[in-house]
VMD Tcl script that draws the C-alpha trace (Angstrom):
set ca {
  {87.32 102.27 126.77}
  {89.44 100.12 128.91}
  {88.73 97.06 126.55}
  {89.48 98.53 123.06}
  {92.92 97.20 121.64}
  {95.07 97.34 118.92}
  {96.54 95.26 116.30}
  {99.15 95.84 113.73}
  {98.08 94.53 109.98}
  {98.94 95.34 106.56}
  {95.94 97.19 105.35}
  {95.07 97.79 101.49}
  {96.29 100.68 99.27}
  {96.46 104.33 101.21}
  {93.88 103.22 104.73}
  {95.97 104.21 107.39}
  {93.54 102.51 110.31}
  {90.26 99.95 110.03}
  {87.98 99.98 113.42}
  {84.99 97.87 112.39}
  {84.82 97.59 116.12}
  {87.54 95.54 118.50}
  {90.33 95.54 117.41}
  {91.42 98.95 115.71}
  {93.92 98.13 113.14}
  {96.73 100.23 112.05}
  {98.39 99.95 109.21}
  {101.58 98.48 109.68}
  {103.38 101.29 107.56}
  {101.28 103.82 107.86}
  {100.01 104.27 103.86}
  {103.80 103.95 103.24}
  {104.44 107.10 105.06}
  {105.98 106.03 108.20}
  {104.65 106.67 111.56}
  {105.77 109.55 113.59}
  {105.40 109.37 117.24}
  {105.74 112.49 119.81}
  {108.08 111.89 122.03}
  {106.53 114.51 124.00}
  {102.50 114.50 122.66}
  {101.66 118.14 124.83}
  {104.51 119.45 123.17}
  {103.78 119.66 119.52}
  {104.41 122.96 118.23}
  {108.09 121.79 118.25}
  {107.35 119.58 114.84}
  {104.71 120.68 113.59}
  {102.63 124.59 112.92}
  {99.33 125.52 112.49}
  {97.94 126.44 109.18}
  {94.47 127.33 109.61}
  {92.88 124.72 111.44}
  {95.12 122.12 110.78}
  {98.65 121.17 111.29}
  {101.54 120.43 109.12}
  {105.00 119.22 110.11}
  {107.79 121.56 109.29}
  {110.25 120.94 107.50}
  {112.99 120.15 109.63}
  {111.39 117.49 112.06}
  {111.22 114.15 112.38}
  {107.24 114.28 111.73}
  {108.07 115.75 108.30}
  {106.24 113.52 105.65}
  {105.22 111.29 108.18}
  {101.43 110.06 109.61}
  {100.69 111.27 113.19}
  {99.96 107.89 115.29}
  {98.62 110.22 118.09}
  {96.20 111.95 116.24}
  {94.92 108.60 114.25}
  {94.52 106.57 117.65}
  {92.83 109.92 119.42}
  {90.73 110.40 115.68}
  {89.54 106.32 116.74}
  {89.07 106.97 120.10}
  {86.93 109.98 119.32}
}
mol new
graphics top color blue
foreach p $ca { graphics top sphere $p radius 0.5 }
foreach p [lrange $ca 0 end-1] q [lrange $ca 1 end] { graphics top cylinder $p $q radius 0.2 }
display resetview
């Protein structure tokens, strides 16, 4: 993994990341959303709650509304 890298770009319509191998790209607006970015990654139940088995922002954080850059690089990196 140490030679995978990233690369901002303007991808089309709602793709929020493009790995057709090295480099990932990442949308440079995330679908329009906006990126959110932990400030603290491990500490994520303070933006966000689990419903079922996945999880939505609440209402009052920063993430609301927002794409999870964390979880799309880890979903790449996967």
């Amino acid at each position: 993994m140490p030679s995978v890298s990233f690369q901002i770009a303007d991808l089309p319509g709602t793709l929020l990341n493009q790995s057709l191998g090295n480099p990932i790209l990442l949308d440079r607006h995330a679908a329009g959303f906006g990126w959110f970015v932990h400030l603290i990654p491990w500490d994520a139940d303070k933006v966000a709650s689990a419903v079922g088995r996945d999880w939505d922002a609440t209402l009052v954080s920063a993430a609301d509304g927002r794409m999870d850059l964390l979880g799309v690089v880890t979903h790449e990196l996967g």
